[in-house]
Structure formats: structure tokens, C-alpha cells
C-alpha positions as MATLAB code, in Angstrom:
seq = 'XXXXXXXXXXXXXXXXXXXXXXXXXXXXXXXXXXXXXXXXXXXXXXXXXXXXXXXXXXXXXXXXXXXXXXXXXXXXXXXXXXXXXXXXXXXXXXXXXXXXXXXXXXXXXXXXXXXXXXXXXXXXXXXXXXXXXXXXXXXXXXXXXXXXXXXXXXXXXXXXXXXXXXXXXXXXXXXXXXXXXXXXXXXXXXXXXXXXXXXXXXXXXXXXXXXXXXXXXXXXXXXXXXXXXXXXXXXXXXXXXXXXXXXXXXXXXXXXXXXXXXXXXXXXXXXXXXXXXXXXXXXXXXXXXXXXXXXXXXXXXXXXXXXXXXXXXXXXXXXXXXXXXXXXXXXXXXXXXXXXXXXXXXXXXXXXXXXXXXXXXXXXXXXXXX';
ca = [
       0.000    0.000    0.000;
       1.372    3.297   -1.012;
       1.216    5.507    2.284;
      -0.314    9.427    1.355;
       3.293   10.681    1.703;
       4.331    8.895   -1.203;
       1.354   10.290   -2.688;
       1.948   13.700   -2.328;
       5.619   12.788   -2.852;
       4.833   11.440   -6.309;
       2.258   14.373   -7.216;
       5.252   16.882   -6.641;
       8.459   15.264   -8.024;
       5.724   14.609  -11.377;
       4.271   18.145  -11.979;
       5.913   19.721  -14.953;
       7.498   23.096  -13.964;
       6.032   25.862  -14.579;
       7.071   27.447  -17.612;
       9.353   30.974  -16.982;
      10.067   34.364  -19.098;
      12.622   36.752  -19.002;
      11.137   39.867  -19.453;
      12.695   42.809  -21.467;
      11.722   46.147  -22.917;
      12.319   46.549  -26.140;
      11.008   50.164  -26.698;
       8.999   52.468  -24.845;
       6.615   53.077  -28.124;
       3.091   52.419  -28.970;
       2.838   50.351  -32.360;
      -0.033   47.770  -31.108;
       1.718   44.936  -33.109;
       5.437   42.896  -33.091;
       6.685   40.213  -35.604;
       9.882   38.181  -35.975;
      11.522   38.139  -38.605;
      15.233   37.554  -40.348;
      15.285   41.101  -41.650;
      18.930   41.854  -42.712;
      19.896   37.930  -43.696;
      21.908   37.290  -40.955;
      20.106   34.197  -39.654;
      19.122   35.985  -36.299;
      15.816   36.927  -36.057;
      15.022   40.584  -35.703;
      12.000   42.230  -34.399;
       9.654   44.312  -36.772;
       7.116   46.767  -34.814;
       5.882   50.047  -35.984;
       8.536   52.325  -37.606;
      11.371   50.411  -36.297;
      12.938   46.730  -37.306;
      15.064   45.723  -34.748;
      18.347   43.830  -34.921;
      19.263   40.478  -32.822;
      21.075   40.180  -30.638;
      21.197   43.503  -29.373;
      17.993   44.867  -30.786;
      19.163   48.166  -32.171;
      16.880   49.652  -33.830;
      16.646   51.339  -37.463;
      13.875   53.038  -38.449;
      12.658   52.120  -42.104;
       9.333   54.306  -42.400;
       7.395   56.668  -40.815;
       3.979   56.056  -40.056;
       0.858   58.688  -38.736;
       0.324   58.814  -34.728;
      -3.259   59.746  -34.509;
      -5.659   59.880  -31.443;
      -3.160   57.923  -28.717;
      -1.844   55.503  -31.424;
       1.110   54.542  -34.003;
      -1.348   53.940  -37.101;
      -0.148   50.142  -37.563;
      -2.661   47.642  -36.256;
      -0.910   44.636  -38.075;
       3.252   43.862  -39.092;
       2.975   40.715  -41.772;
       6.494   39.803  -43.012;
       7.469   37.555  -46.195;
       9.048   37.415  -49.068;
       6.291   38.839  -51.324;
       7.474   39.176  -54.488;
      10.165   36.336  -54.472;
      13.100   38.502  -54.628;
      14.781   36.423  -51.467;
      14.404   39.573  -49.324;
      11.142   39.955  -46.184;
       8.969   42.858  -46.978;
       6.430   43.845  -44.354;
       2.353   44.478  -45.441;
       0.361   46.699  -42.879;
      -2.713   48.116  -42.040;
      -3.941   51.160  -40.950;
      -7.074   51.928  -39.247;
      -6.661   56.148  -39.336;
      -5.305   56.053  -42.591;
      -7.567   53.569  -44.396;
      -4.629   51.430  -45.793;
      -3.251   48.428  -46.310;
       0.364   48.971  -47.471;
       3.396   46.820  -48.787;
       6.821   48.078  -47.818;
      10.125   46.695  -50.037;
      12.680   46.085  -48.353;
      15.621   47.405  -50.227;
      18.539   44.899  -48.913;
      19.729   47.765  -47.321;
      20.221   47.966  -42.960;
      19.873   51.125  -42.707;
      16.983   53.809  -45.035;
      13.556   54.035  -45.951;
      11.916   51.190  -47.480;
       9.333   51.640  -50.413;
       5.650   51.933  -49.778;
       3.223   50.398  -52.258;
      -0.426   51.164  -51.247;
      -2.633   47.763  -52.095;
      -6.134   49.050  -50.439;
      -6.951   52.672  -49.698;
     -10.767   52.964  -49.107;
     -11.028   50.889  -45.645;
     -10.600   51.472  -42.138;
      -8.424   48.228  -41.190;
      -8.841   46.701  -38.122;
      -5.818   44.086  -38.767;
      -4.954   41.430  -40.861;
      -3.911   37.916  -41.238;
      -1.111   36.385  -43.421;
      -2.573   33.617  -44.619;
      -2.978   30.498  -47.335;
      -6.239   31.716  -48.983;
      -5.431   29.302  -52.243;
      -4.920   26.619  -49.861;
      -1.440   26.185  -51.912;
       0.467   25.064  -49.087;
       2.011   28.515  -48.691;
       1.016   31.420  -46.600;
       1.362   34.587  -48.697;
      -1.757   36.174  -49.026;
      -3.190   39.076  -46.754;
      -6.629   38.818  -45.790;
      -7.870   41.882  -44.030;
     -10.742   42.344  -41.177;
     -12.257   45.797  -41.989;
     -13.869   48.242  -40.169;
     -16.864   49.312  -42.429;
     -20.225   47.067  -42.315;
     -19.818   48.260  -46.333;
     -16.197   46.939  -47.247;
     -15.976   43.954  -49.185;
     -14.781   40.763  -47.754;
     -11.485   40.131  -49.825;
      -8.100   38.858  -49.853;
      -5.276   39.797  -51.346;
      -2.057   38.504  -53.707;
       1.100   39.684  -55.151;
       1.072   37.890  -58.487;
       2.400   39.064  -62.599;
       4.271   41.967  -60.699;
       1.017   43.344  -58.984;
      -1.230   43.329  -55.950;
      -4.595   41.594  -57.106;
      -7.557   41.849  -54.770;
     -10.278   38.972  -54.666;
     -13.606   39.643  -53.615;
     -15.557   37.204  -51.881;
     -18.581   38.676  -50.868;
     -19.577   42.519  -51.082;
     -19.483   43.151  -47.506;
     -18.023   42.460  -44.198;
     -19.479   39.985  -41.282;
     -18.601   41.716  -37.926;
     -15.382   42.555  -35.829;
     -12.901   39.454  -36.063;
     -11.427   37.208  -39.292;
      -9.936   33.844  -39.628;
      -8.697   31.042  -41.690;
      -8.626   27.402  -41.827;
     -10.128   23.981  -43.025;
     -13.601   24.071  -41.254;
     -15.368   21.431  -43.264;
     -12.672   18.900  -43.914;
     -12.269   18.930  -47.362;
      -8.585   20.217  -47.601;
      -9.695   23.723  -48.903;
      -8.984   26.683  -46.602;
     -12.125   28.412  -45.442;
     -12.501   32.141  -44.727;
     -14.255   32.198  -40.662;
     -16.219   35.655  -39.405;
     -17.623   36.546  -36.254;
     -21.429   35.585  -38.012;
     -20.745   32.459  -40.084;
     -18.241   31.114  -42.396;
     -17.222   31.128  -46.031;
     -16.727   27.393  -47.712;
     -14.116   27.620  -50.329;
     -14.386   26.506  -53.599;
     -11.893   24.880  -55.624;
     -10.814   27.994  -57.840;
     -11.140   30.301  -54.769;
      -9.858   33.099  -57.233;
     -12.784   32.709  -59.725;
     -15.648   30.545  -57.894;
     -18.254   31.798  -55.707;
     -17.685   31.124  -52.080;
     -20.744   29.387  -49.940;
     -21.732   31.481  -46.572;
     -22.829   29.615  -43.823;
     -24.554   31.213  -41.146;
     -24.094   28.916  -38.057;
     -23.203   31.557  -35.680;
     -23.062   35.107  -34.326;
     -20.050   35.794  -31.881;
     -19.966   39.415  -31.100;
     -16.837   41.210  -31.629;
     -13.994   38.423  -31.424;
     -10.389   38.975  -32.385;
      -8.824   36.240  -34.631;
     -10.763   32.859  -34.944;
      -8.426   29.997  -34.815;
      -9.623   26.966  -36.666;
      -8.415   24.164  -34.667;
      -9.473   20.314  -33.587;
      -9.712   20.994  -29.630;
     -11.156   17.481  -29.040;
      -9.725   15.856  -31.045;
     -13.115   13.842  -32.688;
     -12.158   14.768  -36.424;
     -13.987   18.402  -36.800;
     -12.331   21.781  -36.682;
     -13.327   23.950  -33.615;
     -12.661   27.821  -33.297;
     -10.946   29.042  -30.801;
     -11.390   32.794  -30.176;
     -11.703   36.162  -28.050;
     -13.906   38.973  -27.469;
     -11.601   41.681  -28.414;
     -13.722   44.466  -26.758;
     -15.058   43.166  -23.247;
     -14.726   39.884  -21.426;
     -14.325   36.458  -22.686;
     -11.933   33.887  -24.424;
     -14.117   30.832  -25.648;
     -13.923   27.742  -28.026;
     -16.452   26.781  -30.371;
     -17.080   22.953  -30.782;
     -18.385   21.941  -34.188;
     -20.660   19.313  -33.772;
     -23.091   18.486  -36.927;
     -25.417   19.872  -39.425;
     -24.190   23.351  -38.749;
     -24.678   23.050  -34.869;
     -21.773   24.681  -33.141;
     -21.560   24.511  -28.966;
     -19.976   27.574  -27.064;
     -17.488   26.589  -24.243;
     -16.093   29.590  -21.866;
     -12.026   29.127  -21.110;
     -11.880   32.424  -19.396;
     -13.904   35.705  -18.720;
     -11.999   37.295  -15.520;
     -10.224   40.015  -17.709;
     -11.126   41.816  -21.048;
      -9.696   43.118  -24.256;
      -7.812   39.887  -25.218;
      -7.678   41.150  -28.761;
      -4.573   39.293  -29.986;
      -4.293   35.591  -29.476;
      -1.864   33.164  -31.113;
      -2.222   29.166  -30.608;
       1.072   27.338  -29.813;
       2.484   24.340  -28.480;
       3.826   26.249  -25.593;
       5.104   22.877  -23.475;
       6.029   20.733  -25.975;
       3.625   18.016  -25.237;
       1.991   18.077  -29.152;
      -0.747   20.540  -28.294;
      -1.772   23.521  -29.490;
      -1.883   26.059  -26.474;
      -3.280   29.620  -26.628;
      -1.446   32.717  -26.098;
      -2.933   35.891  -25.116;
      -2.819   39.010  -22.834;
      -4.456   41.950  -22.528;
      -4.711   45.047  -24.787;
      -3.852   48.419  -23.331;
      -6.615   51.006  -22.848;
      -7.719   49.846  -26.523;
     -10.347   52.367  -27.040;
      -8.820   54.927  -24.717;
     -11.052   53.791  -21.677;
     -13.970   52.914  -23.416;
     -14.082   49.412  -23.369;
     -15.719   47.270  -20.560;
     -12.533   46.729  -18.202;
     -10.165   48.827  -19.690;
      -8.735   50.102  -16.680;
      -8.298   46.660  -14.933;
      -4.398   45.479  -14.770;
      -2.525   44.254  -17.685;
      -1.698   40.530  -17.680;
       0.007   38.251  -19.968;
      -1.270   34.410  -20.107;
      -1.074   31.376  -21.645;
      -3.715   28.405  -21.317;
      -2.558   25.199  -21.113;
      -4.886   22.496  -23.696;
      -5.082   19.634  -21.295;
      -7.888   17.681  -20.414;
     -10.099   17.363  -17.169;
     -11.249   14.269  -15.083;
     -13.801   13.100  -17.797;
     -11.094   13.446  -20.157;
     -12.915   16.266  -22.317;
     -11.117   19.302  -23.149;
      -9.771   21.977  -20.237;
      -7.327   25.110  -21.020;
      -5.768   25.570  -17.159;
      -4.293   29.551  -17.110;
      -0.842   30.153  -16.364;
       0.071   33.444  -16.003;
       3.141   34.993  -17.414;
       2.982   38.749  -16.097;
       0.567   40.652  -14.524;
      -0.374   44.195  -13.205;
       2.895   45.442  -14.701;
       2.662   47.620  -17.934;
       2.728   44.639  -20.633;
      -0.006   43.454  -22.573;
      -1.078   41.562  -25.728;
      -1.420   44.613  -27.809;
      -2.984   43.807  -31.528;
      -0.508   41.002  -32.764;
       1.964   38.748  -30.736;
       4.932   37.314  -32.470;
       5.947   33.879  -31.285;
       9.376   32.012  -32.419;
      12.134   30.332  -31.001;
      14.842   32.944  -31.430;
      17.764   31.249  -29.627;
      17.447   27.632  -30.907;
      16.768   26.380  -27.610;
      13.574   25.012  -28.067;
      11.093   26.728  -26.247;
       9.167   29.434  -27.857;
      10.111   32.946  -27.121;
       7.452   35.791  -28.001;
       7.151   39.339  -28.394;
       4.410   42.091  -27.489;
       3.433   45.223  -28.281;
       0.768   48.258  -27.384;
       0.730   51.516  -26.033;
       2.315   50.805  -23.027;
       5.594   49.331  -25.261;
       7.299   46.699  -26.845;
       8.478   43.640  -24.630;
      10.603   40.749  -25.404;
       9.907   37.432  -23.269;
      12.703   34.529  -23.665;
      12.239   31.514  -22.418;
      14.217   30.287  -19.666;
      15.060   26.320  -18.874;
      13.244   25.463  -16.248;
      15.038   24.455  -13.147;
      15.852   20.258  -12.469;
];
């Protein structure tokens, strides 16, 4: 017989540590979004985030544009980096919600200087934007946009024969929050909204594409198309970018879809990001809250920053469970509008990157202790 020492003994030597951050500020700025990328070719990865890339290891920064600050903010909601138009160099496309713009900036080769500015979409308010695999080509290099206006088009967008080419899939927008993935299982990417989803056909650049109306969210930030429970079907996984709540949606059948709450204790968790966070081959989520995104306006907006990640594990009846761990909290760091997760030091444990008003942090990972 085991006695309850032993027990406890076992229960403590087993738990996995808890995962840990170093915490640094990368700049005191207010661009809402941060990406990694390998900007200058030197196989470090450098951090892109409003005006400024910003070199590894040191993260010095050089600033390659300059963009509008309007009403408490940098007028970049969204940094997407890749290699757009297959010259072997990362360009960066982003959006602008002041300025109505989505925007393509070259980059010249060059470590220091202004990079070129291509305007792609200049009649939109943008709330952000995705970089995505709209084709369903097996590479993600198209932008797909969330805007603002009830009135914009839903539409994507490619650099292809030398030129940005927008396609339209249906003549207006469906609510605050866009994503991307297989939701029907039938290997085509689908286009997800806060009120329904879009089934793609198979020439998504010249077929219509089939609405479903099988839900109505509210104002979410990116929908995730996942498998939380792993029975076959895609789930969402999503936010409420303007007041309380981070939920999952489990698909069950003939457009029935069944609303389970992971967290509503804090607000404004406008950027999420899923990732396998301890290594144990499931998708995690990511998240934190935005600072003061509508300049005190929203529900909680004044409540204390946090950063968190939630843990996909599973409860006593073995159905799905996301157990919060929290990374920071009542210090000035949030999620801002996009959160940039790599491993930046080869160690194997993701690393990630924030931005918002209240700056731009770096958190490494650090091994946790044996």
C-alpha cells in the first residue's frame, strides 16, 4: 500500500514546472503589433514593430518608415512579413485603421533607409490582418484583411504578374474578427467571421464562395480553426476583443456549433496566437491583454494588464480543459494587436514578443530548473 506521503511525494516530483520568461523592454513606443523576422539575412531573427525593425542580438533599432500617430496611437494595427514578391528579401504588409490602408513596404537589402511603400487598399478602415494560405497552396502569402466598415468587401489579397490583385468574396463584411482554416474537412482553406463562415471553392480566385450562417459571436479577435477534441472536426478558438471572454467553439453536426467559456476574468484579449507552448503536441493559446484599446472605453479597460497562456489539457472526464498560467501581470505589458511567437535562440522553447501603447516587450524563455 502506497502511504499518502508517497502520494503527495509522487504528485510533486511529477508536476511539470512551470514554464518561466525573461522579461525585457524593447522600446517604450506604442505600435499595437510585433513580428519576428530575419530582416537583414543574418540568420538571427530581428524584431519588426511600428517604424522600427530591430536587430538580434542587441535589438538596435533602425527606423525604415514613418507612419501617422493619430488619437493615442502609431497607425499600424498589423506587421505581416514575407518574401512577397520572391526577390529572397522579407517585406512587411500593414494596415492602418486612421489612414484607411493596407500597405506593402520593399525592403531594399539595405540595414539602414527608408523602405518603399506600395499602397494595395486605400478605401477601408483596417482593423488588422492575417497572413494567410487563402489558395490553400500550401504557402502562406496572401493578406486577408478584417475591416472596419459594415460596407467593405470581404477580400483577400495577392502579389502575383508583378502586382497586388484583390479577390472579392462577398460585397461586404461579417462583424469585428477574421480567420482562416479547413472548417469542413475537405482540404480547402475556409474564410471564418464573427457571423458564419465562407466554404471555399476549388478555384477560390474565380468561384463563388458558400456562406454559412451557423453563428453570431460578437466582436472576437482572430478565430483559430483548430481540432480541440480531437473527434475529427475543426473547432474555433477565439476572443472577445472588446469586453470579457476567451471561448472555443465545438463543431458538432449539421451546422450546430456549442460555445465553451475558457476564461472571462479580464477583457480586451484582442490578440491571441495558438502554440504548443510545453512541448507536449498541443496547441496552447497565447494571449494578454490590450492596453486602454479604445482609450477607456471598453468594458474593463482600466483593470491590470496581464500576460497568459492556457494550457490544452484535459479534465477528469477526459474532455477538453485550457488551465491559465500566467506569465505577467499588473505590470505595464499586454497583448497589444498582434503577438509574435518564435524560437529565437534555438533552444527550443518558444520565445514571443508584445506590443501596445504601453511598449514593446521581449519574453525569452528560460530552462526550467531540475
Amino acid at each position: 500500500m502506497i502511504s499518502r506521503l508517497a502520494l503527495l511525494a509522487f504528485f510533486f516530483v511529477t508536476r511539470p514546472p512551470e514554464l518561466t520568461f525573461d522579461k525585457s523592454m524593447i522600446d517604450g513606443g506604442a505600435a499595437e503589433p510585433a513580428a519576428f523576422a530575419d530582416i537583414n539575412g543574418d540568420k538571427r531573427l530581428d524584431i519588426v514593430a511600428g517604424e522600427f525593425w530591430y536587430e538580434a542580438p542587441n535589438w538596435t533599432p533602425h527606423r525604415f518608415r514613418t507612419l501617422p500617430f493619430l488619437n493615442n496611437y502609431v497607425d499600424d494595427f498589423s506587421d505581416l512579413v514575407a518574401d512577397y514578391d520572391g526577390d529572397g528579401k522579407l517585406d512587411v504588409v500593414s494596415v492602418g485603421w486612421f489612414s484607411k490602408n493596407v500597405s506593402w513596404w520593399k525592403n531594399p537589402g539595405t540595414a539602414t533607409g527608408e523602405w518603399k511603400r506600395q499602397d494595395i487598399e486605400t478605401k477601408y478602415n483596417v482593423e488588422f490582418a492575417f497572413l494567410v494560405d487563402a489558395d490553400s497552396d500550401g504557402k502562406a502569402l496572401e493578406i486577408l484583411p478584417q475591416f472596419g466598415n459594415g460596407n467593405a468587401p470581404l477580400t483577400w489579397y495577392e502579389f502575383k504578374g508583378g502586382a497586388w490583385q484583390a479577390h472579392v468574396v462577398s460585397p461586404k463584411s461579417y462583424g469585428h474578427g477574421i480567420g482562416l482554416g479547413d472548417v469542413n474537412g475537405d482540404k480547402r482553406n475556409d474564410i471564418v467571421t464573427p457571423k458564419g463562415w465562407f466554404e471555399a471553392p476549388a478555384d477560390p480566385r474565380n468561384q463563388p464562395w458558400i456562406y454559412h450562417a451557423d453563428f453570431d459571436l460578437g466582436d472576437t479577435g482572430f478565430l483559430h480553426v483548430t481540432d480541440v477534441n480531437g473527434d475529427g472536426r475543426a473547432d474555433i478558438v477565439t476572443s472577445m476583443a472588446h469586453n470579457y471572454g476567451i471561448f472555443w467553439l465545438e463543431q458538432g453536426g449539421d451546422g450546430k456549433w456549442i460555445k465553451h467559456l475558457i476564461d472571462d476574468s479580464w477583457s480586451q484579449g484582442h490578440a491571441t496566437v495558438l502554440v504548443d507552448m510545453n512541448k507536449d503536441g498541443r496547441l496552447d493559446l497565447l494571449t494578454g491583454k490590450r492596453y486602454m484599446a479604445h482609450n477607456g472605453k471598453d468594458p474593463g479597460e482600466r483593470e491590470p494588464l496581464g500576460v497568459y497562456w492556457y494550457e490544452n489539457s484535459k479534465d477528469d472526464k477526459g474532455e477538453p480543459m485550457f488551465v491559465r498560467h500566467v506569465i505577467d501581470y499588473s505590470t505595464r505589458t499586454g497583448g497589444g494587436m498582434q503577438i509574435a511567437v518564435a524560437d529565437i535562440n534555438g533552444d527550443g522553447r518558444p520565445d514571443f514578443a508584445t506590443g501596445g501603447k504601453s511598449g514593446l516587450f521581449l519574453f525569452k524563455s528560460v530552462a526550467p530548473r531540475k
